[in-house]
Structures are given as structure tokens and as C-alpha cells.
N, C-alpha and C positions, 0 to 999 in steps of 0.2 A: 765389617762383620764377616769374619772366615765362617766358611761351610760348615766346620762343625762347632762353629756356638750358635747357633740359629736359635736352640733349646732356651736359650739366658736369654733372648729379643721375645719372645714369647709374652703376650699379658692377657691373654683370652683365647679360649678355642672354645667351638662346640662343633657341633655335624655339617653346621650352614656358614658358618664366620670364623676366622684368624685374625685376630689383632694383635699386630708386632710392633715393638719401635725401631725405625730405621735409623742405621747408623748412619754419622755424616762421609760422605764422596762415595758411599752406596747408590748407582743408579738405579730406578725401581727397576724398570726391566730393561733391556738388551737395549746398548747405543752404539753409533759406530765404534766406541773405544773396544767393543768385545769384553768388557771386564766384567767380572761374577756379576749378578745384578740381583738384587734380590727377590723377584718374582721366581726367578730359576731357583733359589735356594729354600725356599719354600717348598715349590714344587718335589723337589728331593726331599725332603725334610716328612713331607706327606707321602709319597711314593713308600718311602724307605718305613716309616713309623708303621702305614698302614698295609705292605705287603699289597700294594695298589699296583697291578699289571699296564703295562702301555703308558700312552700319556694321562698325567694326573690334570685335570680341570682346576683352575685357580683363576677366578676374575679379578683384574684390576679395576677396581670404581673410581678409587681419585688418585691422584699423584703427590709427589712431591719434589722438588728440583735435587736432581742431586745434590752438592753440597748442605742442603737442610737435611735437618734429622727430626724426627718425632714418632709420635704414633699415627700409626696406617691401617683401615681396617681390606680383609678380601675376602672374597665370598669363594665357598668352598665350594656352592654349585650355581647352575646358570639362573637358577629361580630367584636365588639371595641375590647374585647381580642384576638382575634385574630389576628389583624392591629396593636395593640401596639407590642403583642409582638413578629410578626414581624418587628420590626422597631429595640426590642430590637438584634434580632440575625442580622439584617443589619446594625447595630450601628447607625443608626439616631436617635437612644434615647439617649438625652444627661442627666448624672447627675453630680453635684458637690458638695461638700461636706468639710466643714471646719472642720478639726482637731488641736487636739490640740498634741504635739509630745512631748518626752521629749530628752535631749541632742543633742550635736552639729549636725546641717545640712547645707548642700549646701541653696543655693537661690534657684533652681529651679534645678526638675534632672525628669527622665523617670525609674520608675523603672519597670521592667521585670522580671519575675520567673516563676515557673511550681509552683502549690499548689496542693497538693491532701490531701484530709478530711478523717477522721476517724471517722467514722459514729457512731460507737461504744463510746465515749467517748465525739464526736463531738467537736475535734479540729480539725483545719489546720494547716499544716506544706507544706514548703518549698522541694520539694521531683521532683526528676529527672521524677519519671514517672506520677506527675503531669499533672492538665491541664495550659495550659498557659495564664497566668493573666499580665495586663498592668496596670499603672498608670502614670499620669504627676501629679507636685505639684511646685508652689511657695509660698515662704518663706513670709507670710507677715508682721512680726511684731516677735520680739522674747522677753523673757522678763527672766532674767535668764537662767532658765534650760528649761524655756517653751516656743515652738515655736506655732504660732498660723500658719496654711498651709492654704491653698486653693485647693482643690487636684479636679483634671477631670480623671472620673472613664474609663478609657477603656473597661472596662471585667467586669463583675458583679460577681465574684467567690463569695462565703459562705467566710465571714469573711472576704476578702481579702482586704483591709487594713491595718488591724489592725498586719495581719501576716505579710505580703511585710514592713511596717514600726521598728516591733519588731524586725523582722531574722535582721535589719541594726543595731540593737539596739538603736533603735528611738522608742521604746513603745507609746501608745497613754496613756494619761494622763489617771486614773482611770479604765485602762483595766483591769478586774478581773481576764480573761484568759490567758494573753498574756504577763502581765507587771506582773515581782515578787517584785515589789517599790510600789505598788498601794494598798493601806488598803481600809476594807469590806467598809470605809462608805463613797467613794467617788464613782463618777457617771463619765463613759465614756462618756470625751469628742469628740463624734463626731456627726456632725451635717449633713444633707442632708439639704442643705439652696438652689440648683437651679435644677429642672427639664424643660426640652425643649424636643417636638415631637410633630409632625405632627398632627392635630385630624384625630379619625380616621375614620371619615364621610366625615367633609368640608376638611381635607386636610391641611388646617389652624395648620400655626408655631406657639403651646401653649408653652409660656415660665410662670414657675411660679419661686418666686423668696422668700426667709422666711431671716429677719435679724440677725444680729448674736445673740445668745440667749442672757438673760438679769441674766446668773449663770454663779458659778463657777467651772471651771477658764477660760469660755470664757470673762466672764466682768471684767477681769483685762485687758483685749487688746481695751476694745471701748471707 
């Protein structure tokens, strides 16, 4: 996403929340690569819109791994950060997320693990003294070797999808960390397509919703 289409990522504003969809190899904010991130572009985006002197306030509540794309919500002031992400540690932030898997799966299953990161190299692995990570997922369409899922995140761990699906040897389609079947010039398919939580002013159940993208190998499923 170039700095000046921020406008077209756009799917909610009010005075307290920004809800965007992030584009995929968009880091949310600043990593060693130095490359545009979009918590920066945002910030400009607000700076510039609203004639905002100095630095513009933008909290990040959750993430998302670079190479994923979907919708992401920020809070516009420290109060709303604060309310979202409490909602995140009381789990009334809901997100969902369509992946794409590779080899045989159940229809619907709960997977459960401990993950703990290596901060150093920054993978995740599967490890006893992990923290403990949740997911639900159904099956909805399979095509070959490729399942298209619908997965309800529990836990929000660093990566944890993509690890919880791989350790089952279920890789996500295009994982460049995770999957050793996955060549340099495809793109992780995993999508963040439903965020739901509370505003965090009026109280108000925000549900936003993005359709399945229109690449591949999500558009061989629609």
C-alpha cells in the first residue's frame, strides 16, 4: 500500500477508531527492513487530513505478521487503546481469519499448544514451556491438496497460526517460514477477513467484515 492510497484501505473512522485493511508485505509498524510500515502511513494520513501539529497519537492494539493482510482496527486516542485492548486480554475481541492449508484435514477441530518465540531468529515453535495458544477452524471448501479454512483466533500469540497448522503438517499455503514446499515468489495465504468489539466510547458491537480476496490461491475457492 503506497502512501498515497491509504484513502482506498480505509473501512471505518470516527474521533476514537481507524479501521483499515492491511495490505500483504505491509509491516504494521517499523522493522529492521526500514520499509514504509503502516502505522507510519496512517499517522501521516491523520497529520495531513486533520491539519494535526507535532506528533499524531495512533495506538497499535493487535497485530498482524507482515506478509498477512486483512482488517486491523487503531485507536485514535490513548483511552480507546486502552478499552480495546482490554477487551483483547478479556477475549471480547473477536477475529477470524481465512487460510489457506496444505494436506489432509478434519472438517472442524480446536487446536491447542504451548508456543514460545525465539526472539533471536524470530520463529515460533511448539515448546512445553510455552505460552498457551487456542484456535477453532472449519473446513470450508478443499480443492486438491488446498483447503480453504475459516479459523476463530482464541489467543493472539506472534505467528500462531501458521505454527499450530505447520507442527500438524498442515502448512499455510506460501509460508516462507514455516512451509519447506513454499517457493520465494508466492505470497502467504492468510487473510484477517472479520474483526467484532465493543466501541470503546459508545459501547456499540463494531463488527467489520473484508471478502475473500480476489488472488491467488484464494480465487480458485470463489
Amino acid at each position: 500500500m503506497e502512501d498515497g492510497k491509504v484513502m482506498n484501505s480505509i473501512i471505518y473512522e470516527d474521533n476514537h477508531i481507524i479501521v483499515v485493511e492491511k495490505k500483504e508485505n505491509i509491516p504494521v509498524q517499523e522493522d529492521e527492513s526500514h520499509d514504509l510500515d503502516l502505522l507510519s502511513i496512517i499517522k501521516k494520513y491523520l497529520k495531513e487530513k486533520y491539519n494535526k501539529p507535532g506528533n499524531v497519537y495512533l495506538g497499535l492494539v493487535h497485530r498482524l505478521d507482515r506478509p498477512a493482510s486483512g482488517i486491523m482496527v487503531f485507536a485514535k486516542t490513548s483511552k480507546a487503546a486502552s478499552r480495546l485492548s482490554e477487551q483483547i486480554r478479556n477475549k471480547t475481541f473477536n477475529k477470524k481469519y481465512y487460510a489457506i492449508v496444505e494436506g489432509n484435514l478434519k472438517n472442524e477441530d480446536t487446536l491447542k499448544d504451548k508456543l514460545l518465540k525465539d526472539k533471536k531468529n524470530n520463529i515460533v515453535k511448539v515448546d512445553k514451556n510455552g505460552k498457551d495458544c487456542e484456535l477453532s477452524y472449519k473446513l470450508i471448501k478443499k480443492k486438491n491438496n488446498l483447503n480453504l479454512v475459516d479459523i476463530d483466533l482464541k489467543t493472539g500469540r506472534s505467528h500462531q497460526i501458521r505454527v499450530q497448522f505447520s507442527s500438524r503438517n498442515n502448512p499455510l499455503f506460501g509460508d516462507q517460514k514455516y512451509n519447506r514446499n513454499s517457493s520465494s515468489g508466492q505470497q502467504l495465504a492468510l487473510f484477517s477477513y472479520s474483526i467484532s468489539f465493543y466501541h470503546p466510547t459508545t459501547k456499540e458491537l463494531m463488527h467489520f467484515t473484508l471478502p475473500l480476496p480476489n488472488r491467488y490461491p484464494f480465487n480458485i475457492f470463489k
